[in-house]
C-alpha positions in Angstrom: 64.0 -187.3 -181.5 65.2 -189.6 -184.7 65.1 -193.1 -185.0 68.8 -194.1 -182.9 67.9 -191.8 -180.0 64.3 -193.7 -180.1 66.0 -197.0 -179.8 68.3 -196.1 -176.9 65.8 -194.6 -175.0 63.7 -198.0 -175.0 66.9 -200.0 -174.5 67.3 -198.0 -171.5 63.9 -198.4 -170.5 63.8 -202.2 -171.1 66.7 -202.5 -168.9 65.4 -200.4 -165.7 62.0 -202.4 -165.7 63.8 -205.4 -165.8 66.3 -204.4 -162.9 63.4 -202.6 -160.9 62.7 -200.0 -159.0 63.5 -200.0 -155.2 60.6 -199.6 -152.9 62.5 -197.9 -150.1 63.6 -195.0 -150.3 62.7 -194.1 -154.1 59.1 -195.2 -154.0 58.7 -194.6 -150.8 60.3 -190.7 -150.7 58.2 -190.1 -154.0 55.0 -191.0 -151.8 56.1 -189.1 -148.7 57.1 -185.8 -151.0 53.3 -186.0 -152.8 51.6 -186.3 -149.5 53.8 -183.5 -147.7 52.5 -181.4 -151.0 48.6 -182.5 -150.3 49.1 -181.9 -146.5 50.2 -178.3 -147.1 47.3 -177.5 -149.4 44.9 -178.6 -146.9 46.5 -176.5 -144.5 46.3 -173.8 -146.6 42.7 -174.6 -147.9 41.7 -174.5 -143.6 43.7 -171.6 -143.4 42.7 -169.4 -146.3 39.5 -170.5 -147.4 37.8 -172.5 -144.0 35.1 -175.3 -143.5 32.0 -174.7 -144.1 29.9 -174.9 -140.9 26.4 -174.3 -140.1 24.3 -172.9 -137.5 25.1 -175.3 -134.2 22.4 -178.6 -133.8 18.6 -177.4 -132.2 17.5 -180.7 -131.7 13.9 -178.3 -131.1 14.4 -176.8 -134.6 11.2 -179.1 -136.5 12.2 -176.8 -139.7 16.2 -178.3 -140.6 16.1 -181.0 -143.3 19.6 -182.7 -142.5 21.9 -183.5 -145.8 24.9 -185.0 -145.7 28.3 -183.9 -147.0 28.5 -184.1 -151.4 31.0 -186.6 -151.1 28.2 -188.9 -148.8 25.5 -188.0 -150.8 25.5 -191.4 -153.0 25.3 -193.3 -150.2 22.5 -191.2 -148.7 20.8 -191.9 -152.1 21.5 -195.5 -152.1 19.3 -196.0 -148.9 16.1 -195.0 -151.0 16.7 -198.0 -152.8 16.7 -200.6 -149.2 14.0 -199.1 -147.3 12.8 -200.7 -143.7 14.2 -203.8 -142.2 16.6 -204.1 -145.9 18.8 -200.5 -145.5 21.1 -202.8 -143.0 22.0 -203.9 -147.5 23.1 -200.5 -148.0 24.1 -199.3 -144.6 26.4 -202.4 -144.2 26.9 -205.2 -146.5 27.3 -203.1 -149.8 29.6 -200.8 -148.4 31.8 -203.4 -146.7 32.0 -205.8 -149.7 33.5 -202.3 -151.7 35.7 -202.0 -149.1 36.6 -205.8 -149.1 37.2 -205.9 -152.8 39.5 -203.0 -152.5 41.4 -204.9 -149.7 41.7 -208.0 -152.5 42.2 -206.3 -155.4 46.4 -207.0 -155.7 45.4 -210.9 -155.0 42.5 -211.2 -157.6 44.4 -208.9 -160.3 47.9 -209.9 -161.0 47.7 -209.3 -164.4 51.2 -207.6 -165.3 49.4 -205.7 -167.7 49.2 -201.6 -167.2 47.2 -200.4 -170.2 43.3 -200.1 -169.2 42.1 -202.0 -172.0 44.2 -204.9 -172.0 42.9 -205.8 -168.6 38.9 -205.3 -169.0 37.5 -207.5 -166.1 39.3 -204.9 -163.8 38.7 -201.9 -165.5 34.5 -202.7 -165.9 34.4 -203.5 -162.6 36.1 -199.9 -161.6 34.4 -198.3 -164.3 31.2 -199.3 -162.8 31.6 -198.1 -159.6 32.5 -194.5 -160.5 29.6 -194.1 -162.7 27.7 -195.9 -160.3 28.8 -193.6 -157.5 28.1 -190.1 -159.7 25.3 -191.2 -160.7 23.7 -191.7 -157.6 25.3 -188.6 -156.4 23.5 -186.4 -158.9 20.1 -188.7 -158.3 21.0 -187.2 -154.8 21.0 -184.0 -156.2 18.2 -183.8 -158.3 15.5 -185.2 -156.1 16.8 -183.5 -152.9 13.6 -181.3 -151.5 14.2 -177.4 -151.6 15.9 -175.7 -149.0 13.5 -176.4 -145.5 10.3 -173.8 -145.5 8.5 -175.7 -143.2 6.1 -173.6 -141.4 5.1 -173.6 -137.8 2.2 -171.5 -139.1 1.3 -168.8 -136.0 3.4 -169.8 -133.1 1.2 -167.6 -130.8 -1.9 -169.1 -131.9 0.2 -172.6 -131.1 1.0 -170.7 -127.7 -2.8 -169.9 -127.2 -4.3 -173.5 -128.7 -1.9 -175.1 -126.1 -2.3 -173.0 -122.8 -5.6 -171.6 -123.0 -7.6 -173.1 -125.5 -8.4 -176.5 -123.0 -10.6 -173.9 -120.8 -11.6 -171.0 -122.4 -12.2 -172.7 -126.0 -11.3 -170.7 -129.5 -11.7 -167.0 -128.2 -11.8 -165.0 -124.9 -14.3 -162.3 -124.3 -12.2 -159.7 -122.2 -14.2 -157.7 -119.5 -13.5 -153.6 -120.5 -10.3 -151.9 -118.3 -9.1 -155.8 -117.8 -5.5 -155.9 -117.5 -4.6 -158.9 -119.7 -0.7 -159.3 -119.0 -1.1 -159.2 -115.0 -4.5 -161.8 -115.5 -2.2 -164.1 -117.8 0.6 -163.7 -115.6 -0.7 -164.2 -112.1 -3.7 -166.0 -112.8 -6.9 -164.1 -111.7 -9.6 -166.1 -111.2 -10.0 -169.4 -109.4 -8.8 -172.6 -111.3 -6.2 -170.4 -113.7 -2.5 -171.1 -113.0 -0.1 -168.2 -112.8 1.8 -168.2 -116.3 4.8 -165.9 -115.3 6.9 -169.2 -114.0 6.2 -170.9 -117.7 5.9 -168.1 -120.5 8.4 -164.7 -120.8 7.0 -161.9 -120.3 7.6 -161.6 -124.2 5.3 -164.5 -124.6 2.7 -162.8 -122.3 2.4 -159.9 -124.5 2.1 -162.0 -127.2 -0.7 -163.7 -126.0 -2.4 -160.6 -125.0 -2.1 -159.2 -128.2 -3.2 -162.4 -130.3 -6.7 -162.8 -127.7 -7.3 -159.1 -128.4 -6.7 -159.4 -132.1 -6.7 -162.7 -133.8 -6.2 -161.3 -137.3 -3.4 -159.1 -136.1 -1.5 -162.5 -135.3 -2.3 -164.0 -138.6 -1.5 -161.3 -140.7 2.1 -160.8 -138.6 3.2 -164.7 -139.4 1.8 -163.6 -142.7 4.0 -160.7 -143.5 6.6 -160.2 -140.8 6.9 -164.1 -139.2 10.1 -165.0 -141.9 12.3 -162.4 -140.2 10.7 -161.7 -136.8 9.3 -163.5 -133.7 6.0 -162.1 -132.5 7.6 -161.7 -128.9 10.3 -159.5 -130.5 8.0 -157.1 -131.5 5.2 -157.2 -129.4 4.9 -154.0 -126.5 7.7 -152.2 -128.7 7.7 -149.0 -129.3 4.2 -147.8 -130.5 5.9 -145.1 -132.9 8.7 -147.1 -134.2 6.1 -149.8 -135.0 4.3 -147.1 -137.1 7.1 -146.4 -139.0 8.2 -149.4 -139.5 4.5 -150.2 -141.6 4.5 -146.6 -143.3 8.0 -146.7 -144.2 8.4 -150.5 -145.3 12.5 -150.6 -147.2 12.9 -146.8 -146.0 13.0 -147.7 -142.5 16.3 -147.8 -141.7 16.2 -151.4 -139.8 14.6 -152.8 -143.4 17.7 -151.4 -145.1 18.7 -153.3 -148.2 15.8 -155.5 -147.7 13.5 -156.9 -150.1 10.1 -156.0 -148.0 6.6 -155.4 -149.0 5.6 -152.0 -149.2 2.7 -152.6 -146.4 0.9 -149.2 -146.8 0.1 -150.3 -150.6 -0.1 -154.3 -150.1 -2.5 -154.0 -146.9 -5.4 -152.0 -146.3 -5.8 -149.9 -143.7 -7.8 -152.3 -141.2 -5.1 -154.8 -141.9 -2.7 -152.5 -140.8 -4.6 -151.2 -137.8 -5.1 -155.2 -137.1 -1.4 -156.0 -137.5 -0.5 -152.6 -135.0 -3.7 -153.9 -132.4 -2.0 -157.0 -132.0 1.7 -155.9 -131.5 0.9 -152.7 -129.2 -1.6 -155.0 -127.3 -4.2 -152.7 -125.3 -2.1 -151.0 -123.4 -3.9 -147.5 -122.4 -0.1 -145.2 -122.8 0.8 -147.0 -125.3 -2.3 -146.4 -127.3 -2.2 -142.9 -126.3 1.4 -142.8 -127.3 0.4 -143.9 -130.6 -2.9 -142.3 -131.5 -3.7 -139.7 -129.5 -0.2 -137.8 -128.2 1.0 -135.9 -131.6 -2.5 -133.7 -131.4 -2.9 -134.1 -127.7 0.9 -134.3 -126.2 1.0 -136.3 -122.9 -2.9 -135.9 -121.6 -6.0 -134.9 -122.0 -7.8 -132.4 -120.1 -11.2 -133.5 -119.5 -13.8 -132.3 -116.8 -16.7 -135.3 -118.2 -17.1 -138.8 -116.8 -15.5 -141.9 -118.3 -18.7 -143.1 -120.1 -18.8 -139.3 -122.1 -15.0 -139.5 -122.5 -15.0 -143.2 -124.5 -18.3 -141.8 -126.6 -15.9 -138.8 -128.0 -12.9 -141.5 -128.8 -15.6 -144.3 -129.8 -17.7 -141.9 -132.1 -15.0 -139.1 -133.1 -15.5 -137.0 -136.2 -16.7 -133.6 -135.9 -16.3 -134.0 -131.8 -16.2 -130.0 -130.7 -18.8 -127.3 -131.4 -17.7 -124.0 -132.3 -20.1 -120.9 -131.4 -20.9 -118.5 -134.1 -18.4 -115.6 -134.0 -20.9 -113.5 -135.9 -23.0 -112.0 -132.8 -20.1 -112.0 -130.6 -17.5 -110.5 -132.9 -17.4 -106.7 -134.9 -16.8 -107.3 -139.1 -13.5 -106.2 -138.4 -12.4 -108.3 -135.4 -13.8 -111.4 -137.8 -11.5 -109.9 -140.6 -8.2 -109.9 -138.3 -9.2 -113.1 -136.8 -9.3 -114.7 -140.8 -6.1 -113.1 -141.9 -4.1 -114.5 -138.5 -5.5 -117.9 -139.6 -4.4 -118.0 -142.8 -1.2 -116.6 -141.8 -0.3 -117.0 -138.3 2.7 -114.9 -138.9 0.6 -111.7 -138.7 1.0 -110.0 -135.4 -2.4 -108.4 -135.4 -4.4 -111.5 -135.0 -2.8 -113.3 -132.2 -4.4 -111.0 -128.9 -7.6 -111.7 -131.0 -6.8 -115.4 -130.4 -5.6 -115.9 -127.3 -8.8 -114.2 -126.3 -11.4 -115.7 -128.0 -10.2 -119.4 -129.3 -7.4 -120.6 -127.1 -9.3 -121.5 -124.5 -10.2 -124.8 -126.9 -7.3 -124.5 -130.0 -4.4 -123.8 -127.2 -1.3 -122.5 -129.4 -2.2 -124.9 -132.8 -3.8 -122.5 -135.2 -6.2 -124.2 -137.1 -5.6 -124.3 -141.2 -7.9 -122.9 -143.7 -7.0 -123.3 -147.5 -8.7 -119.9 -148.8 -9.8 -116.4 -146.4 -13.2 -117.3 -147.3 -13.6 -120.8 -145.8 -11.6 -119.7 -142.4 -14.2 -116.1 -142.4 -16.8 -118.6 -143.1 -16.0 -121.1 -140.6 -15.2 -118.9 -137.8 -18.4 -116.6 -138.4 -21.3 -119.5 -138.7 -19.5 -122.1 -136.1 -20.8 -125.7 -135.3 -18.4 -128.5 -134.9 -15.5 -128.5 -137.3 -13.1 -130.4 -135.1 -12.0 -133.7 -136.9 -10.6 -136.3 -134.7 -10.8 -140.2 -136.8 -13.6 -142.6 -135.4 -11.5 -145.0 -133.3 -15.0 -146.9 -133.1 -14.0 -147.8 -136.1 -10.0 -148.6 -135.5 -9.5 -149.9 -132.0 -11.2 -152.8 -130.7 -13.7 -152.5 -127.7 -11.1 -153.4 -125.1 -8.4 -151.3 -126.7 -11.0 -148.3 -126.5 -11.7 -149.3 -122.4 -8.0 -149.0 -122.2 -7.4 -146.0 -123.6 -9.9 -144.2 -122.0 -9.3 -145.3 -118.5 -5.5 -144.3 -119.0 -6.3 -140.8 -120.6 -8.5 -140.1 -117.8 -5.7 -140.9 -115.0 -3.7 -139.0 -117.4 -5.7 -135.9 -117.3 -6.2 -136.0 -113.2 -2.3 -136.8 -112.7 -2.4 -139.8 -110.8 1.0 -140.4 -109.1 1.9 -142.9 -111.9 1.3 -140.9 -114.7 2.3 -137.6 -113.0 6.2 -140.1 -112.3 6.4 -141.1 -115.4 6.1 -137.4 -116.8 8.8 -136.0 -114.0 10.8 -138.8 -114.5 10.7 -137.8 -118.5 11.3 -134.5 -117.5 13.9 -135.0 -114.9 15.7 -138.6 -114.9 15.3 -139.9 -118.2 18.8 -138.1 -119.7 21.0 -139.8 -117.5 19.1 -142.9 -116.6 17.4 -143.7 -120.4 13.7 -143.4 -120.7 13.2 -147.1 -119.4 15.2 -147.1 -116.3 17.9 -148.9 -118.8 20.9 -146.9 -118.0 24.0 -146.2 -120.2 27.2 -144.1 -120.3 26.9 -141.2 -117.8 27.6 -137.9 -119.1 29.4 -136.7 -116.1 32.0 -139.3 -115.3 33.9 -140.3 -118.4 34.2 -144.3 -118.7 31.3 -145.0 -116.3 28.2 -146.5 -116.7 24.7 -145.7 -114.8 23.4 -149.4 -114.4 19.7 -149.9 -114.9 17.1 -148.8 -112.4 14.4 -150.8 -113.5 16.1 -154.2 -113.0 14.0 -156.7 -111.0 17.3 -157.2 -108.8 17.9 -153.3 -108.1 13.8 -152.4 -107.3 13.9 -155.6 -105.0 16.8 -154.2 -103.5 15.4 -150.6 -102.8 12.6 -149.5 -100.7 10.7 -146.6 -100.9 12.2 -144.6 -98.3 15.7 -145.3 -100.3 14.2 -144.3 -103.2 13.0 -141.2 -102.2 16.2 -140.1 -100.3 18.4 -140.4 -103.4 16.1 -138.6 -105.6 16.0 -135.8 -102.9 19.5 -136.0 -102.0 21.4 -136.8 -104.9 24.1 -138.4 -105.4 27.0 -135.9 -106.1 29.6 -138.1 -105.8 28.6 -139.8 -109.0 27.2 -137.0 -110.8 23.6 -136.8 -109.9 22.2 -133.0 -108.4 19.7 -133.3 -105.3 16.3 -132.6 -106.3 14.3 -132.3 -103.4 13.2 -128.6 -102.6 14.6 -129.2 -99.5 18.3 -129.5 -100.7 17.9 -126.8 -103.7 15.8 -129.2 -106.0 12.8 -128.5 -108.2 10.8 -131.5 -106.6 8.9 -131.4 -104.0 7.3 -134.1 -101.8 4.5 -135.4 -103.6 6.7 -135.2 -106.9 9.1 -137.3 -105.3 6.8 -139.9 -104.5 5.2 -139.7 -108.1 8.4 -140.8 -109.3 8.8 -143.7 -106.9 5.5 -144.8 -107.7 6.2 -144.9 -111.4 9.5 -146.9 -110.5 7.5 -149.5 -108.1 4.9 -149.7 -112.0 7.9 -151.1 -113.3 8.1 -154.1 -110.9 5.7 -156.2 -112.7 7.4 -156.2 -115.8 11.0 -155.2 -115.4 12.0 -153.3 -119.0 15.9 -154.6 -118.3 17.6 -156.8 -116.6 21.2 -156.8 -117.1 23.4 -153.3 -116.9 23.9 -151.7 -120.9 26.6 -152.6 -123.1 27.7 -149.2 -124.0 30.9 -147.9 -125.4 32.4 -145.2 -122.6 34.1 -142.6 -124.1 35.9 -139.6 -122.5 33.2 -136.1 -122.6 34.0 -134.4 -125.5 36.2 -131.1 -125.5 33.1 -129.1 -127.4 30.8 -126.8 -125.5 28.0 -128.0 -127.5 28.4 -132.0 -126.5 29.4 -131.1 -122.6 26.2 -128.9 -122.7 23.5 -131.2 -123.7 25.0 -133.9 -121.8 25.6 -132.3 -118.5 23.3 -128.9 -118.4 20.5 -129.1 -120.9 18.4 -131.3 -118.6 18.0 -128.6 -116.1 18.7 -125.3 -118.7 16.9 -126.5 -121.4 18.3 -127.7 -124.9 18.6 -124.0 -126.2 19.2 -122.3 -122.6 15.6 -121.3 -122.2 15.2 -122.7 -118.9 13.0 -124.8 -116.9 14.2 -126.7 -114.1 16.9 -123.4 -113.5 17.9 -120.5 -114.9 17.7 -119.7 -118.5 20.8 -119.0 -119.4 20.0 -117.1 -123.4 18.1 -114.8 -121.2 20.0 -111.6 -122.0 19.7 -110.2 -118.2 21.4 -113.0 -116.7 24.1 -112.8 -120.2 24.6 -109.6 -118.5 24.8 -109.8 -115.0 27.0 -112.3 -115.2 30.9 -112.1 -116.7 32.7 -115.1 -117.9 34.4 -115.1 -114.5 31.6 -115.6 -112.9 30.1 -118.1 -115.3 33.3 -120.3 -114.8 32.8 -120.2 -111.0 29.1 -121.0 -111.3 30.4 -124.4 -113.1 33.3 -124.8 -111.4 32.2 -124.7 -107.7 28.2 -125.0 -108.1 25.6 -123.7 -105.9 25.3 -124.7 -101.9 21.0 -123.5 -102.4 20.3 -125.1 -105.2 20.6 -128.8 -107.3 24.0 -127.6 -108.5 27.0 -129.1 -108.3 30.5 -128.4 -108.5 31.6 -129.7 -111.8 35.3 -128.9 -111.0 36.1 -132.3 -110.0 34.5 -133.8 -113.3 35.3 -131.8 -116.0 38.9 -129.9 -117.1 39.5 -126.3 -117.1 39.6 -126.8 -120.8 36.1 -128.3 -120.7 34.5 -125.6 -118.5 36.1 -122.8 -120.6 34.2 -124.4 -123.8 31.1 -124.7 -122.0 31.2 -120.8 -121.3 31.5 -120.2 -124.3 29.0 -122.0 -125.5 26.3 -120.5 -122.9 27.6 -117.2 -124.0 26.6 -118.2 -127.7 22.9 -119.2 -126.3 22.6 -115.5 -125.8 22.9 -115.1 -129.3 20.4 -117.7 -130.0 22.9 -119.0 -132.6 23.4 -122.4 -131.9 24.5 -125.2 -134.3 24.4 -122.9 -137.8 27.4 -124.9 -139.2 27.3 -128.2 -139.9 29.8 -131.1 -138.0 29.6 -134.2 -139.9 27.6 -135.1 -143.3 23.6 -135.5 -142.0 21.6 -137.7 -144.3 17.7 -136.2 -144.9 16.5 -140.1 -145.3 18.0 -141.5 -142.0 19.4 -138.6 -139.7 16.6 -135.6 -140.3 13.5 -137.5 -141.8 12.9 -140.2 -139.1 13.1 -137.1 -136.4 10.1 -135.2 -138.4 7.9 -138.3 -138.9 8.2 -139.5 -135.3 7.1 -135.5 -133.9 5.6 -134.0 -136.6 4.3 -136.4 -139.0 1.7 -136.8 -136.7 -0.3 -133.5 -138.0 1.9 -132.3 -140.7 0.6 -134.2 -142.9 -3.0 -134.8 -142.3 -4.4 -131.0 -141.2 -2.6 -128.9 -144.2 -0.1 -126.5 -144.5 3.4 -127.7 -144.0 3.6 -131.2 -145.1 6.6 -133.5 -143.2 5.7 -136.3 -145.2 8.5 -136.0 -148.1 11.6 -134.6 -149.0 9.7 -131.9 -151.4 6.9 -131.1 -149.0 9.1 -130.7 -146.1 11.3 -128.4 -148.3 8.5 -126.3 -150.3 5.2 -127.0 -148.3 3.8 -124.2 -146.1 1.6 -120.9 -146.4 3.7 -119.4 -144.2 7.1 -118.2 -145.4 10.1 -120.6 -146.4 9.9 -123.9 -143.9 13.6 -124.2 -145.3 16.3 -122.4 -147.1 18.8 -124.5 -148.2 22.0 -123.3 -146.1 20.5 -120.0 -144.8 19.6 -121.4 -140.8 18.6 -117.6 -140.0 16.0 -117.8 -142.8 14.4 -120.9 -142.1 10.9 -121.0 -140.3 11.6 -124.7 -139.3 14.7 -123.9 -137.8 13.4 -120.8 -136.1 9.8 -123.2 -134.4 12.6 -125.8 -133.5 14.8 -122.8 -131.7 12.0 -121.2 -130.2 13.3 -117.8 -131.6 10.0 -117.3 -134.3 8.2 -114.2 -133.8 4.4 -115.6 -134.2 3.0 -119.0 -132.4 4.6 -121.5 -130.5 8.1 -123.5 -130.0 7.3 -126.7 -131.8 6.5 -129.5 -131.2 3.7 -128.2 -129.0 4.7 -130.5 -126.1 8.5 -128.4 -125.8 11.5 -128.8 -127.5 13.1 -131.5 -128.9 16.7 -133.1 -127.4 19.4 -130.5 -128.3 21.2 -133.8 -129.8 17.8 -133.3 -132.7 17.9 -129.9 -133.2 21.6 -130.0 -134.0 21.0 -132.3 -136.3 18.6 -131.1 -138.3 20.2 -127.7 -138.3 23.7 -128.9 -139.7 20.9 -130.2 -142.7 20.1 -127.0 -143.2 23.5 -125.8 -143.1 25.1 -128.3 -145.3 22.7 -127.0 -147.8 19.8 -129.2 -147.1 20.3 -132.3 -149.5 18.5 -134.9 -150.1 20.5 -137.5 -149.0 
């Protein structure tokens, strides 16, 4: 720009400012078209990007420390500064004057001045309030305390010290066999209130866990209490609880967690003090968690209870052993040593079904070398090892677990239930009572039995008619003996009994959120949801007819097979499964039965299986257990499960046939027994852990 376009430019200038601008429209439309612009941002900003909100107000949440919004935080920070009867200054006055002098401004400043600095009362007094403003702001920000850890400490020591501290003082001494959730829920003794109408029955098991193990409670708010609640936990399920401790960031709930790894940080009465309190004394599920990987679901004992709590109490070296040397020829001592060291070796098993059974049952016992088993089985004496729970349970833990594995071991009717209804109910129904999708009506669901609406709602004789009768309209085969069912009378009322158990405590209450899909097209996923119950997971039977048995493969033609599905059987739990499943469907799942005679089920693999979450969590909840601590095949790693063993390959990466694991899982091995001990596992587990092997056995 030279010099003449300069001068005409401020000639023009001088002349607008002294003719003026119009307020309406000019001013006004320049207004309207910058706040239509701000408008749309924010509507973009709400759109796109979205406020900022937190968790809705818990007026009983002691731990929030309220802050306001950054653009409120001076004023927050100017209230330190007025404190009692004077923060009316800073609520009030101080902001209001602000606002007044805003309000004023164009009457106290009619300087026709524009420049900052030619008008300095003005711009001081503005100048002042912004810094004035940010720097209280970042005061705000500085001294503000850290994000709220405020601890409640042990909310169920709180829940003791305010419900049964007044009367019973700082601890309770528990009489043995006491039944601590029913005495803290209905009240047992005179002067004690019935809890159940104030605390949860989450809150009850709490309780009973914290007066049975004090430092349990501490050491859960200690290491679990900033992501759990104790009544989430406590009464869960014995083995999970386990795992979760011995796995810490590998158990697949901990995922992408930063946990402690407990089996290094706490030692191993911290750990048994952290499991007392959350699996309470319950006798099962003590027995589920000690005592059932060696022992399956009881105990057979012919002692009283006071010899029975000695053996668990005292443990150790608990059985004695004769010496084999006066009974037994050189030779028959020999055989006996070599099957020992190798199962596998056909010789040695009539030796030890005769002689040893009687008190090993079908788990061999391990020897590292020839000459410790010859040794051991030729001198005797107790060599037996069971841990001294003396030393692990408490007192009343040990009362309940002795008084439940005795009931266990006589089969009283709850007990006996709760095993037929395992056995029997538990596929369709969930182990619980809970319910879930039912496997033989696409898009239904079985609502829970153990509600405290649907047991209130049934009486025995019900009960007992629709376990003998059926229900084939929805699915369910008759199982009394006296309409073609396995069950007969006394079963039947075993199984109501362990219903009625669940009374006290109802495990659900509303019906399963489940995703109903239509029953898959493959033999293998109609099988093990519809037959396996009754035919066992790999067709070898139980309830019915095992159908890999190669007489039945060939008495029967496909024809007839298709019939047998199709139509049922009038004498027996049967039903017809025409009106549930397709032609297509039935045709699959004679096929499938027809591959059961191979004992070839499952070699390929459908879908990638992960060793850490799929295969390993299957081996450490059934085989862990004594893999692990007795020697021989180890399931406690990838590597051991892989190379471990004295007995052959455990696994042959992608060779099914080869693999001893696959062939104790199938129940097609030569020597020994299916494993686990206690049967077979869910077909659904076996498949899985033979597509692993399949796949090539990674270790993902």
């Amino acid at each position: 720009m030279n010099d003449q376009e300069r001068q005409d430019y401020r000639q023009k200038y001088h002349q607008q400012k002294e003719h003026g601008v119009p307020f309406f429209p000019d001013i006004l439309f320049k207004d309207a078209v910058v706040s239509f612009v701000v408008f749309i941002v924010l509507i973009g900003l709400a759109y796109f990007v979205g406020a900022p909100l937190e968790d809705r107000a818990n007026p009983g949440d002691a731990s929030y420390t309220p802050r306001p919004e950054w653009y409120f935080l001076f004023l927050f920070q100017l209230l330190k500064y007025f404190p009692g009867n004077l923060e009316v200054i800073g609520v009030f006055i101080l902001p209001t004057l602000a606002v007044a002098l805003l309000v004023l401004l164009p009457w106290l400043d009619r300087s026709p001045r524009r420049y900052p600095i030619a008008r300095p009362v003005v711009t001081g007094v503005t100048a002042f309030g912004v810094l004035a403003v940010v720097g209280l702001t970042l005061l705000s920000v500085a001294e503000a305390p850290p994000p709220a850890q405020t601890s409640t400490g042990d909310t169920t020591a709180a829940l003791y010290a305010s419900n049964c501290a007044a009367c019973h003082g700082p601890s309770i001494e528990v009489e043995p066999g006491a039944n601590l959730h029913e005495i803290i829920a209905f009240g047992r003794h005179e002067g004690m209130p019935a809890w159940s109408s104030d605390l949860t029955t989450d809150q009850i098991d709490a309780l009973a866990g914290f007066i049975l193990s004090p430092a349990g409670s501490r050491l859960f708010t200690q290491e679990c209490g900033s992501c759990h609640e104790a009544p989430e936990l406590v009464a869960g399920d014995p083995v999970l609880l386990k795992d979760s401790l011995a796995l810490g960031s590998d158990f697949e709930p901990h995922a992408g967690l930063d946990v402690p790894v407990w089996h290094e940080s706490l030692a191993p009465e911290e750990r048994t003090a952290l499991l007392n309190f959350l699996a309470a004394p319950d006798g099962q599920r003590l027995f589920a968690t000690n005592c059932s990987s060696c022992h399956g679901r009881a105990v057979a004992f012919s002692g009283d209870r006071r010899a029975l709590e000695s053996i668990i109490r005292e443990g150790g070296l608990h059985l004695d052993m004769p010496s084999w040397r006066e009974r037994l020829s050189p030779e028959e001592i020999d055989i006996l040593t070599a099957y020992v060291v190798d199962p596998e070796l056909p010789e040695g098993r009539p030796l030890f079904q005769q002689y040893c059974a009687a008190c090993h049952g079908a788990r061999v016992p391990a020897a590292a070398t020839p000459s410790q088993a010859r040794e051991i089985i030729s001198s005797g004496g107790p060599h037996q090892t069971m841990p001294v729970w003396g030393d692990i349970l408490t007192p009343e833990q040990i009362e309940a677990l002795t008084a439940y594995a005795l009931e266990a071991g006589e089969g009283a009717p709850v007990e006996l239930g709760a095993e037929l209804f395992a056995t029997n109910c538990a596929t369709c129904h969930g182990d619980f009572g809970e319910g879930g999708a039912n496997p033989t009506r696409p898009g239904d669901v079985i609502a829970p039995i153990s509600s405290a609406e649907y047991l209130k709602t049934r009486d025995d004789s019900t009960l007992r008619a629709i376990i003998a009768q059926g229900q084939p309209n929805f699915g369910m085969s008759p199982f009394g003996t006296a309409y073609g069912g396995p069950l007969d009378d006394p079963d039947i009322d075993a199984i109501v009994a362990f219903l009625r158990s669940w009374e006290l405590s109802p495990p659900v209450e509303l019906p399963p959120e489940v995703a109903t899909t239509p029953i898959a097209v493959s033999g293998a996923e109609i099988y093990a949801d519809v037959c396996a119950q009754c035919h066992g997971p790999i067709g070898e039977g139980g309830l019915a007819v095992a159908l890999s048995d190669s007489a039945f493969q060939e008495r029967n033609t496909d024809e007839d097979l298709y019939n047998s599905i199709n139509l049922g059987h009038d004498a027996t739990a049967m039903i017809g499964w025409g009106e549930i499943l397709s032609a297509d469907q039935i045709r699959e799942l004679v096929a499938f039965i027809r591959q059961l005679g191979g004992v070839q089920v499952a070699t390929t693999p459908s879908g990638a299986v992960s060793f850490r979450n799929d295969v390993f969590p299957i081996l450490q909840a059934n085989c862990g257990g004594c893999h692990g601590t007795i020697g021989g095949w180890d399931a406690s790693t990838y590597d051991r499960v892989i190379n471990s063993g004295s007995h052959g390959p455990a696994v042959v990466p992608g060779n099914v046939d080869a693999s001893l694991l696959a062939d104790k899982l199938l129940g097609t091995h030569t020597q020994g027994t299916i494993m686990p001990p206690g049967g077979a596992l869910p077909f659904e587990e076996i498949e899985t852990i033979l597509n692993w092997i399949a796949a090539g056995a990674p270790n993902n």
